[in-house]
C-alpha positions in Angstrom: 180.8 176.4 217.9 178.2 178.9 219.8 175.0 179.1 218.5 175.6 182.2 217.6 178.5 181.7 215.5 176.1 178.6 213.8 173.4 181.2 212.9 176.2 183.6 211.4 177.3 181.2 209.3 174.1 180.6 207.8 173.4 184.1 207.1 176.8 184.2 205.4 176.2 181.4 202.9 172.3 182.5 202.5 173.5 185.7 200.9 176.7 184.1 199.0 174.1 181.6 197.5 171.6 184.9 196.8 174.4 186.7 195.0 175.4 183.9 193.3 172.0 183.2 191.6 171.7 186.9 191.1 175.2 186.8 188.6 173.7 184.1 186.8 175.9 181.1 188.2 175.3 177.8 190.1 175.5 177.3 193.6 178.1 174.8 194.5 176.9 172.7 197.7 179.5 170.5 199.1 178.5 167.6 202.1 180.5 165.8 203.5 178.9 162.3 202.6 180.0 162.8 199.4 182.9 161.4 197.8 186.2 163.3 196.9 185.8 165.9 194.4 182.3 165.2 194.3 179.7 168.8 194.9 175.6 169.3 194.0 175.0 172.6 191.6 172.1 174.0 192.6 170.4 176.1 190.0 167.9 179.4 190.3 164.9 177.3 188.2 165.4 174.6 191.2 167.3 172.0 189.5 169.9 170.2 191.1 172.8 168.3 189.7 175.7 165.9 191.3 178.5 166.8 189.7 182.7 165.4 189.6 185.5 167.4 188.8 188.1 165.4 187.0 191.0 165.7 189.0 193.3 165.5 186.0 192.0 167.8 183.7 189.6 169.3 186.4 186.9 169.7 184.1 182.9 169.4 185.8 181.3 166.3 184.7 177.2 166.1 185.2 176.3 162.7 187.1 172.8 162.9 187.3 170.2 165.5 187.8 168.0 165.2 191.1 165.1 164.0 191.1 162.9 167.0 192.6 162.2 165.4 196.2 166.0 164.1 196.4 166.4 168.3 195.6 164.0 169.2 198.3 165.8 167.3 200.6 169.2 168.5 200.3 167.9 171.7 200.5 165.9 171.0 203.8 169.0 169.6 205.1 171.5 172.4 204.1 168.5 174.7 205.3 168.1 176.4 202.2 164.6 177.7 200.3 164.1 177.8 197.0 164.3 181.4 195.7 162.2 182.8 193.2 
């Protein structure tokens, strides 16, 4: 993938993860370290949670909550800023 096509992409999910905040929902960040059916919800007031969707009855189940550097980090590496 071109550089330019990288940059695009970023744009794309910048402003999907805007509009998201702006309805009042989570952002859901997948990586692919993670396990299967395994996503982060980033939230507008910064917070971060590692989340599992039951398979079965695919209902979201809450992990943990990130600490706030392990937060900063995933953001840093997803390229993200916090928006206020």
């Amino acid at each position: 993938m071109d550089r330019n096509h990288q940059d695009y992409g970023r744009y794309v999910v910048r402003k999907l993860r805007e509009e998201t905040f702006r309805e009042g929902h989570p952002f859901m960040i997948y990586q692919d370290e993670l396990p299967d059916y395994h996503f982060y919800y980033e939230y507008l007031d910064g917070k971060i949670h590692l989340m599992y969707m039951d398979e079965h009855t695919e209902e979201f189940i809450l992990i943990r909550e990130l600490s706030k550097e392990e937060a900063d980090q995933l953001r840093h590496r997803c390229k993200f800023e916090i928006i206020k």
